[in-house]
C-alpha positions in Angstrom: 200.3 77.1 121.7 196.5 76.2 122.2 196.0 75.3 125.8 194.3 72.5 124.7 197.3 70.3 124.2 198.3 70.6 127.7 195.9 68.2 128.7 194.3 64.7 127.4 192.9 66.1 124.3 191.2 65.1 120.6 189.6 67.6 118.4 186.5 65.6 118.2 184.2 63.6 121.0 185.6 60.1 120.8 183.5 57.3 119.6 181.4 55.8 122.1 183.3 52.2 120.9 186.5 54.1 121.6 186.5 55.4 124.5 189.7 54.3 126.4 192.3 56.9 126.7 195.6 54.3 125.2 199.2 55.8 125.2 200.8 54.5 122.0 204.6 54.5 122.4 206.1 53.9 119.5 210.0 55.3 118.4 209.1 55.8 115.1 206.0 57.3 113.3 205.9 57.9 109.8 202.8 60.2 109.2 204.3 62.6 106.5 207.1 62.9 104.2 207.9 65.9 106.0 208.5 64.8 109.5 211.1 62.4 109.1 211.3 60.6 112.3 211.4 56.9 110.7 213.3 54.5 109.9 210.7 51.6 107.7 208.0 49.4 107.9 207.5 49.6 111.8 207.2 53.4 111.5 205.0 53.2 108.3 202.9 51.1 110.2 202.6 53.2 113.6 201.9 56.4 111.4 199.3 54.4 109.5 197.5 53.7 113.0 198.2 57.2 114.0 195.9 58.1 110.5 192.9 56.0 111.1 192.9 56.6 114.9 192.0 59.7 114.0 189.5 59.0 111.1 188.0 56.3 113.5 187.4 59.3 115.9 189.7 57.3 118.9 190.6 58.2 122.1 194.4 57.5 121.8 197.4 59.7 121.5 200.8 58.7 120.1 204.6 59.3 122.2 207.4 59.3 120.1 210.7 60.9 120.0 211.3 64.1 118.0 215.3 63.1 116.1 217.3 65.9 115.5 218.7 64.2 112.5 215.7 61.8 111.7 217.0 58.5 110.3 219.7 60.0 107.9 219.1 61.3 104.3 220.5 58.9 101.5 222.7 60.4 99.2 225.5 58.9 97.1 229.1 58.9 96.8 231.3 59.9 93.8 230.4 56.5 92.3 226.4 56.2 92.8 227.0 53.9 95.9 225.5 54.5 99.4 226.1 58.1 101.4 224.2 58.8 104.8 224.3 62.3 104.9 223.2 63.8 108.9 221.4 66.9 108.7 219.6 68.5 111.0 215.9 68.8 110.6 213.3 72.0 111.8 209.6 71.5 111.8 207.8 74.7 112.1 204.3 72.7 112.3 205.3 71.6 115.6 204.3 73.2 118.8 205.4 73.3 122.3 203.0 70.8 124.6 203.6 73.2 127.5 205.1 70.3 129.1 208.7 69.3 130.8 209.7 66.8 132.6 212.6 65.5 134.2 214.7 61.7 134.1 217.3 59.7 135.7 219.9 59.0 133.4 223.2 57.0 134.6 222.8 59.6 138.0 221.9 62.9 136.4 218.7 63.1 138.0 217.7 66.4 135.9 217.4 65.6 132.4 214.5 67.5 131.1 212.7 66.3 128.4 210.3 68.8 126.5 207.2 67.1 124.6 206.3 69.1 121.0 202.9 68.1 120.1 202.3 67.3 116.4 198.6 68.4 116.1 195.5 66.5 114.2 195.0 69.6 112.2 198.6 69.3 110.4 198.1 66.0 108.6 195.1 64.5 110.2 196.6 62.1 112.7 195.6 61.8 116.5 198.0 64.0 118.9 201.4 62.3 118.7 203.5 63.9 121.4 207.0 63.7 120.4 210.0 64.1 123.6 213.5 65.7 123.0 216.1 66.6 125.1 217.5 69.0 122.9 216.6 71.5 125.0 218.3 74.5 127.1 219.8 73.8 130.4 220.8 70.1 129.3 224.7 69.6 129.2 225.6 68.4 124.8 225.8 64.8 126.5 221.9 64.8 127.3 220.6 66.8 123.9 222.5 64.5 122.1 220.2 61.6 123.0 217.7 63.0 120.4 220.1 63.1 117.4 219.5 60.3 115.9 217.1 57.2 115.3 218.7 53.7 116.3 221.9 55.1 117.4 224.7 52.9 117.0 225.9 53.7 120.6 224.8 51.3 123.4 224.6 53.4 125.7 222.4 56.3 123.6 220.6 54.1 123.0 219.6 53.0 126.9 219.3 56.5 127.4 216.8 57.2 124.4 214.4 54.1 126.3 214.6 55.7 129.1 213.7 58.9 127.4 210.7 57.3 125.4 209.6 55.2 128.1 209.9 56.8 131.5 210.0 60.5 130.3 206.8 59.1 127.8 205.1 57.7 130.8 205.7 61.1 132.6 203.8 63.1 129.7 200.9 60.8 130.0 200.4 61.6 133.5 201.1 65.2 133.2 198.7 65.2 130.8 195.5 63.4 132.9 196.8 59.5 132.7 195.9 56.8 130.5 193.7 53.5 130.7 195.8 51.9 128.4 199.8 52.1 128.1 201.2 50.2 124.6 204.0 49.5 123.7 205.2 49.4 119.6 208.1 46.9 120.3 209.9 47.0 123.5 212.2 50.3 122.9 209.9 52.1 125.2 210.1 49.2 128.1 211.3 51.8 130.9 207.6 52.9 130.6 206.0 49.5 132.2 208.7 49.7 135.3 208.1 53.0 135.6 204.4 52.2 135.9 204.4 49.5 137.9 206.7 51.5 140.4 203.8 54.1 140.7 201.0 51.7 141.4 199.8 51.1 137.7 198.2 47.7 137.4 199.5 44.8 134.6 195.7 45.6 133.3 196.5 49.2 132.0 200.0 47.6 130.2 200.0 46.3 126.5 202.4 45.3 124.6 202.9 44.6 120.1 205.9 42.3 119.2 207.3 43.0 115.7 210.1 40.8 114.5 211.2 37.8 115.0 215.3 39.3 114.2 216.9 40.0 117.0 217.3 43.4 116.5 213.9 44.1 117.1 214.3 42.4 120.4 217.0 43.7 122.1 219.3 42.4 125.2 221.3 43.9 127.1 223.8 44.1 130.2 221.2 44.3 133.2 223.8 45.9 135.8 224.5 48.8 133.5 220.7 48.9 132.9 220.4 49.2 136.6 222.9 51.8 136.6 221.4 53.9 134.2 218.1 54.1 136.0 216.6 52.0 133.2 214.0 50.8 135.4 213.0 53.8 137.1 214.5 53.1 140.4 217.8 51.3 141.4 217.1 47.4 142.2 218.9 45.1 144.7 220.8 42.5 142.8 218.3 40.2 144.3 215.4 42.2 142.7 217.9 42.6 139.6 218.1 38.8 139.1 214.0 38.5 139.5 213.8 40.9 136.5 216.2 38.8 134.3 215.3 35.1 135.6 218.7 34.7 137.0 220.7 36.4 133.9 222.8 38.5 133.9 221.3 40.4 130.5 217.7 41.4 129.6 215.7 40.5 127.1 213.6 43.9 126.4 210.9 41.4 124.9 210.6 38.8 127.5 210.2 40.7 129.9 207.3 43.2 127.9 205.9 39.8 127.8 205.9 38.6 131.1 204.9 42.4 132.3 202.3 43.1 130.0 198.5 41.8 130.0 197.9 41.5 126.7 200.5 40.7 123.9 199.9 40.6 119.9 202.1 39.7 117.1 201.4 41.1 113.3 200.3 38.2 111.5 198.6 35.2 112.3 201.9 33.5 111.2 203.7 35.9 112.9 201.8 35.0 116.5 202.7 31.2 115.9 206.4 31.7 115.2 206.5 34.4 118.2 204.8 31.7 120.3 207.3 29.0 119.8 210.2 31.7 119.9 209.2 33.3 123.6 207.6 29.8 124.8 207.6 30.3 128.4 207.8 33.6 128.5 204.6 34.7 126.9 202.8 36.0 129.9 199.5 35.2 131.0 197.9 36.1 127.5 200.1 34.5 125.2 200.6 35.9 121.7 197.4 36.3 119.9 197.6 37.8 116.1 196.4 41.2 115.2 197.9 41.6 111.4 199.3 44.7 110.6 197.7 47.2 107.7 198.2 50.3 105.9 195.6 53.5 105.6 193.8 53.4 102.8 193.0 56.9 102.1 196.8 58.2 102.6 198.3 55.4 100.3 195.7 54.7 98.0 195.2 56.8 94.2 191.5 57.8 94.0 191.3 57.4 90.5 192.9 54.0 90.4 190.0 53.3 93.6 187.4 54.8 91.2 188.6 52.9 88.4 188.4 49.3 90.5 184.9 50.4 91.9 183.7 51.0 88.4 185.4 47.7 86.9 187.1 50.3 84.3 190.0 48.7 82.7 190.9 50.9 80.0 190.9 53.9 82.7 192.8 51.9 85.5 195.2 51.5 82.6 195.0 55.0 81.8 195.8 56.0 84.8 198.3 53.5 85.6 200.5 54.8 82.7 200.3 58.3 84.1 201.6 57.0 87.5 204.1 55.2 85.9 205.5 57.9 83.7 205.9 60.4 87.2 207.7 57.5 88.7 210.2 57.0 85.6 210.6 60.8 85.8 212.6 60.0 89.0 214.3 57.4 87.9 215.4 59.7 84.9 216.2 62.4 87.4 218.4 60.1 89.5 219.6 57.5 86.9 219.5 59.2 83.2 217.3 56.3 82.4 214.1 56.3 80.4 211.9 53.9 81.2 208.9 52.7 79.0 205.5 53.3 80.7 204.5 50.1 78.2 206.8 47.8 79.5 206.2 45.3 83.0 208.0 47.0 85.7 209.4 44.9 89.3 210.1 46.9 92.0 211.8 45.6 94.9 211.6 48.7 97.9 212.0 48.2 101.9 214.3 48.7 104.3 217.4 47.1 103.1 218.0 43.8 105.4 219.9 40.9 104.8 217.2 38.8 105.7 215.1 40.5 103.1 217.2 39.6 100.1 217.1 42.2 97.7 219.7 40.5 95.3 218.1 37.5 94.8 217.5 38.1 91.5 221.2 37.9 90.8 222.0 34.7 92.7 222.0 32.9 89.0 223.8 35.9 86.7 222.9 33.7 83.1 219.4 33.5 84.1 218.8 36.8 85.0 220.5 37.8 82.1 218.1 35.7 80.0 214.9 37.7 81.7 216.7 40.9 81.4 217.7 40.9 77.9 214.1 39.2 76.7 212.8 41.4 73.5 209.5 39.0 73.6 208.6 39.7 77.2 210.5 43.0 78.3 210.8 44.0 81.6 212.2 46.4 84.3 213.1 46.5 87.9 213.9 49.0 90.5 215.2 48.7 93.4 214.9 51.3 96.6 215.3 51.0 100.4 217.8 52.2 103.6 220.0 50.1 104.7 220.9 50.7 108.6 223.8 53.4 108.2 226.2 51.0 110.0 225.3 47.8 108.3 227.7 47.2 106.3 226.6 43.7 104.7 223.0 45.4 103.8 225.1 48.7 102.3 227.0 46.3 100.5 224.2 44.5 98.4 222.9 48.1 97.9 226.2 48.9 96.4 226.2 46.2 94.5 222.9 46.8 93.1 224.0 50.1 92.0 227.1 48.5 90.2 224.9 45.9 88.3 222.4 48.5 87.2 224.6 51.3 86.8 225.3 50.7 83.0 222.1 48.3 82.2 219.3 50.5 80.5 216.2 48.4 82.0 217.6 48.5 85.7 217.9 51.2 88.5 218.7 51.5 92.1 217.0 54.9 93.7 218.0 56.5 97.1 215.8 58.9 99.1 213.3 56.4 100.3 210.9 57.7 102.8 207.3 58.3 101.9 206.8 60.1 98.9 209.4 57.6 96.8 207.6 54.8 99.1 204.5 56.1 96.9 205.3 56.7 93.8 207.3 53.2 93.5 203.8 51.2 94.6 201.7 53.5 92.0 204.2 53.4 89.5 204.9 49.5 89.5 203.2 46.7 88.2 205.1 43.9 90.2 205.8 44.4 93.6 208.5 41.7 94.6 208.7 40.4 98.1 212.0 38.2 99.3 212.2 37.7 102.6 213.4 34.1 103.9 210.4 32.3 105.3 209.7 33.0 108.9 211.9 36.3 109.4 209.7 38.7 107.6 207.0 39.2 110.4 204.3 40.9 108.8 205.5 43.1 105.7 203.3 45.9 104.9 204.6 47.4 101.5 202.7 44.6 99.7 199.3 45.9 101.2 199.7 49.2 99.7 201.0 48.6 96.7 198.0 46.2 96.2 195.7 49.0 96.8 197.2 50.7 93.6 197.1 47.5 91.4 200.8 46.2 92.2 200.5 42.7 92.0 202.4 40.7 94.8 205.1 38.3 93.8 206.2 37.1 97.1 207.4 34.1 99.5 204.5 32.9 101.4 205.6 34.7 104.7 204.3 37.4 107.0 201.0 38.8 105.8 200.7 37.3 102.6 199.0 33.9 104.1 196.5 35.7 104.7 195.8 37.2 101.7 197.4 35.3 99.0 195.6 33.6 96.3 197.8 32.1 94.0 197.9 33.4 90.2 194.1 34.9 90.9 195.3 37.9 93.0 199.1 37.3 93.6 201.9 35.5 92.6 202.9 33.0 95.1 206.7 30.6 95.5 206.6 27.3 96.3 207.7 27.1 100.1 211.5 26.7 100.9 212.4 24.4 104.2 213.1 27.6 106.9 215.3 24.8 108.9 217.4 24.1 106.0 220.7 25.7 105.4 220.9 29.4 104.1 222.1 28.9 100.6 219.9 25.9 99.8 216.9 28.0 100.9 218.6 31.2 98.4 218.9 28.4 95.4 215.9 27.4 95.8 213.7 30.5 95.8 215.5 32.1 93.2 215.2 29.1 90.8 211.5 29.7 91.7 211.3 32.9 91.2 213.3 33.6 88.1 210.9 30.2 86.5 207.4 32.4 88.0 208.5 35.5 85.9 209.4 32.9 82.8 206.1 31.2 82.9 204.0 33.2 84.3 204.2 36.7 85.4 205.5 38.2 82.1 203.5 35.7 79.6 200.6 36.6 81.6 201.3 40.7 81.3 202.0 40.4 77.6 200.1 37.8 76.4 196.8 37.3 78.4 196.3 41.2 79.2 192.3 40.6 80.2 193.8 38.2 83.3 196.3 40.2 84.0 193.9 42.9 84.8 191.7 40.6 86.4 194.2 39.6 88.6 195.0 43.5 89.4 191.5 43.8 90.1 190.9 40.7 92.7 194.2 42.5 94.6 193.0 45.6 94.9 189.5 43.8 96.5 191.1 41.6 98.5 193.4 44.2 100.7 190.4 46.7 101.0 189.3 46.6 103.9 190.9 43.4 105.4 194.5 45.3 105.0 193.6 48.5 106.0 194.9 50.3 109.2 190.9 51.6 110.1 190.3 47.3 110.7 193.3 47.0 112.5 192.9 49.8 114.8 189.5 48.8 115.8 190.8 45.6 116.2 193.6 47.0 118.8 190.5 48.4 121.1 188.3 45.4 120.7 191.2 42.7 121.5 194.2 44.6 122.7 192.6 47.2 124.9 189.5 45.0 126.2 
């Protein structure tokens, strides 16, 4: 172990625009297919910002938390539907920090927590310093914190805050102190009472709201919070009800809000539905937008970059049919499917949320059928994405994905998604569908790098795509449901939409008018570079967030 990590350290002189030392606290990274410590799109994202960090030559380190059994690994059953499978995971490319340190958890005032250090040299990220408790001279109760990601267990999952955030805010100092403390949702919340407690001002505290769902902004009991040495010291019930407003539960978000300086939200339609959500509560600040992004040069194909530099068609094309030939060789491998390289491929792939409809397509069977079965206007679609191991709605459309595709030739569900499918499916498709109901999806990155590789968005106009999104020049846009009205009239509605875009336009477009098509391709690909690349957005996090 080099010495070096020990202390506050980057391989390179920071930038002079950069040179804050920000903590980055975030439960999730996804920096490499390897290292799998995520879960989706708000680890994708935090690995992304990890990537350009470094490239942007920051002075920012990440904290994270080093899962025994990562997310899980998606398998099947007898029958092709959904299997979590547990294993546990070794990383040889991690070393030890050098540093321990010790938390109060529910009265054991000894829990040591041991920070590996995931170096810059290993896949070109800043230092992300990731905390376990799987570690000798912990009873099984305390290493069993770290197995696993979004444990279903209440209480774990206290203690795995407490972990991130007070034993993350105990690294920091160990390792010199930061100017900056952020938080990446409000898991890590023990961190900002933990501060405050030793003197840290509301100036040094940030803090990036994710979701509107409410399971991105957790509540929960305040007295067993108190208990469990959540915030960093045991309260009176007078200073208890200060915390909550008078409640007797916490909101993990309103009170980031209220503690932090500065807030952001990931989309500029994002910060306005946050706004009205946490009215009141949004701290001196308020909620200013700082869209989210994706790195560039880990997601995008060089020669499909060359090609769009060079306004090549015929090799984007050429290219494009390689990509999607190494992509149908895993849907072969999974499925026994061949797929046709010539033929318009959909892929719908994200985390698997109910929210996020992945069977929309099937809400009117006849008309899909119609679309399926065209010989004029061919097409395929895969679908890929965890569902939360214990949800059982969002494992039930998966299984029922599986069921409808199962014996259809042009159709496929694929399991193992974590980076390198996450890649292959945004090379390898031509559509990338995007489903969400209007206001839920708060920002939605897959879209931004499957654009960079010439997936063309068909999407609800939600999260990032505002922002980006022009209609049938470098996207394919629905007609705007009513988010207040009922459930089903909002589903009816966007899949009569949808299933009429790919009628009269997506696939007639493909197929008949292949110069626009490619066009179209073309404008995506420019418009996402740079305005939906993580190297903006991290500057953007020192210049707005950080000020």
């Amino acid at each position: 172990m080099s010495s070096k990590y020990h202390q506050w350290y980057h391989p390179y002189r920071p930038d002079k625009a950069f040179q804050k030392k920000a903590a980055y606290f975030s439960m999730e990274f996804a920096v490499h297919q390897a290292l799998k410590i995520y879960s989706g799109g708000l680890g994708f994202l935090a690995g992304s910002h990890m990537l350009s960090a470094f490239e942007l030559k920051q002075n920012l380190v990440g904290i994270g938390m080093l899962w025994k059994y990562g997310y899980y690994d998606q398998g099947r059953n007898k029958d092709q539907t959904l299997h979590p499978h547990f294993v546990e995971k070794h990383y040889s490319f991690l070393e030890d920090s050098g540093h321990e340190v010790e938390v109060n958890i529910f009265g054991n005032n000894a829990v040591k927590v041991r920070a590996m250090v995931l170096k810059p040299s290993v896949f070109g990220s800043v230092p992300i310093y990731l905390l376990t408790t799987d570690v000798e001279g912990n009873d099984d109760l305390s290493r069993s914190i770290m197995n696993n990601l979004y444990d279903s267990n209440e209480l774990t999952r206290i203690c795995q805050s407490i972990v991130l955030g007070i034993g993350g805010a105990k690294l920091v100092e160990a390792l010199g102190g930061a100017d900056i403390y952020h938080l990446n949702e409000g898991h890590a919340l023990p961190a900002f009472y933990y501060l405050r407690n030793q003197g840290v001002g509301k100036e040094q505290m940030v803090f990036t709201t994710h979701t509107p769902e409410m399971a991105g902004n957790v509540e929960r009991d305040a007295h067993v919070l108190n208990d469990s040495g959540f915030f960093g010291k045991k309260l009176s019930h007078d200073e208890l009800m200060k915390e909550t407003g008078g409640s007797d539960r916490l909101s993990y978000t309103v009170a980031a809000l209220r503690m932090a300086k500065r807030t952001n939200a990931v989309s500029k339609l994002h910060a306005k539905v946050s706004r009205a959500m946490w009215n009141g509560n949004t701290g001196s600040g308020g909620i200013f937008p700082i869209t989210n992004a994706q790195n560039q040069k880990f997601w995008q194909d060089i020669s499909l970059q060359k090609a769009r530099k060079n306004k090549n068609v015929s090799a984007f094309h050429k290219r494009k049919a390689v990509l999607k030939k190494e992509l149908f060789d895993v849907v072969l491998d999974q499925t026994g499917k061949l797929f046709d390289p010539k033929v318009l491929t959909i892929v719908w792939a994200r985390r698997f949320a109910e929210y996020k409809r992945a069977d929309l397509l099937l809400r009117d069977m006849e008309r899909f059928e119609r679309i399926l079965s065209s010989t004029e206007h061919p097409v395929q679609i895969i679908w890929a994405g965890k569902p939360y191991p214990k949800d059982t709605g969002a494992i039930g459309v998966f299984d029922r994905l599986v069921q409808f595709t199962k014996y259809r030739a042009n159709t496929a569900v694929l399991v193992g998604y974590e980076m390198a499918l996450s890649k292959k499916l945004k090379l390898g498709s031509d559509v990338w569908l995007n489903t969400p109901r209007i206001t839920r999806e708060a920002s939605g990155t897959s879209g931004m790098s499957a654009a960079m590789n010439g997936s063309v968005n068909l999407s609800v106009n939600d999260g990032w795509i505002p922002e980006f999104a022009k209609n049938e020049k470098n996207s394919f846009i629905l007609p705007e449901a009513d988010y207040k009205s009922p459930v089903h009239e909002q589903d009816d509605f966007d899949s009569a939409n949808l299933y009429q875009c790919l009628e009269e336009k997506v696939l007639p477009m493909y197929y008949n008018a292949p110069d626009k098509w490619s066009e179209v391709v073309f404008m995506g690909m420019d418009d996402v570079v740079p305005a939906f690349s993580s190297n903006r957005m991290a500057i953007q996090y020192y210049k707005e967030l950080y000020q």
